[in-house]
C-alpha positions in Angstrom: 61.5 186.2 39.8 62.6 183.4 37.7 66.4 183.2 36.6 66.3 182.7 32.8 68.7 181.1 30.7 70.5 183.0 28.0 69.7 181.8 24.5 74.0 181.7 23.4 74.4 179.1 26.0 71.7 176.8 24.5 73.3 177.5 20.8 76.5 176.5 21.8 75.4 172.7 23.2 76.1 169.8 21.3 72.9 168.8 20.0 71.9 166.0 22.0 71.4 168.2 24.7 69.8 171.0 22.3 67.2 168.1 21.9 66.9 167.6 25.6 66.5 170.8 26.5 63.9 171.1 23.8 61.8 167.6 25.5 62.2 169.4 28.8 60.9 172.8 27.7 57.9 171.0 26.2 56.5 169.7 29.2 55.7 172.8 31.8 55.5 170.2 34.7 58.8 168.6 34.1 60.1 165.4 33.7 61.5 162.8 35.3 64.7 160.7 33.4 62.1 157.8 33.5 59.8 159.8 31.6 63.0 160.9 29.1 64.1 157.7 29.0 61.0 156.3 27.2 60.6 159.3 24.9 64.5 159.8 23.7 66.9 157.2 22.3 69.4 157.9 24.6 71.1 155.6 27.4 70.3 156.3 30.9 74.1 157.2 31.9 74.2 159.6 28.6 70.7 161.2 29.6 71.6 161.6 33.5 75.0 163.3 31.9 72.8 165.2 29.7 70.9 166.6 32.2 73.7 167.7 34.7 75.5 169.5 31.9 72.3 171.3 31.3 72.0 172.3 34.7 75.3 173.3 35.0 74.7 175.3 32.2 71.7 177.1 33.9 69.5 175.6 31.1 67.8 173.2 33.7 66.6 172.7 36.8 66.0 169.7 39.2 63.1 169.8 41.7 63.4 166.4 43.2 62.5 164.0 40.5 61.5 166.3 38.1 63.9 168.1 35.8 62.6 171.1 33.9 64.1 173.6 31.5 65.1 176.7 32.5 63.1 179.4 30.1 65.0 181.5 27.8 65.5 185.3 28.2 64.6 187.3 24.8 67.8 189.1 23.5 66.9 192.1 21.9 67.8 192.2 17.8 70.8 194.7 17.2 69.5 197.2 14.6 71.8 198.4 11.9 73.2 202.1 12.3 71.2 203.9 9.9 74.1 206.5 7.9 73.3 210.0 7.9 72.7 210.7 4.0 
């Protein structure tokens, strides 16, 4: 079974990494930071950063060369208590 990544952690990344995480979850195969590097506008040291936060976050995951988001889990909507009339 595949760990999945809670949704809150994502939301509470600065956005830069919101947007990498959203690159990485576009590609199913991965990518490498060479890859990243010439499809964001971000400087290597920055991305590789990026990318360790990420993982450290459980929102990533590194398979040799190739990083690859770590899919989110569906949280359930709350439903409102209905008030007995």
């Amino acid at each position: 079974m595949i760990a999945r990544a809670d949704a809150a952690k994502l939301n509470v990344q600065p956005r830069q990494r919101r947007d990498v995480y959203a690159w990485l979850a576009g590609a199913e195969a991965g990518r490498s930071v060479k890859q990243l590097l010439i499809d964001l506008d971000i400087p290597e040291a920055e991305l590789r950063t990026t990318l360790r936060k990420l993982e450290a976050a459980g929102l990533a995951k590194r398979t040799r060369a190739t990083w690859s988001a770590v899919p989110l889990q569906d949280v359930p909507t709350a439903h409102p208590i209905e008030s007995a009339s």
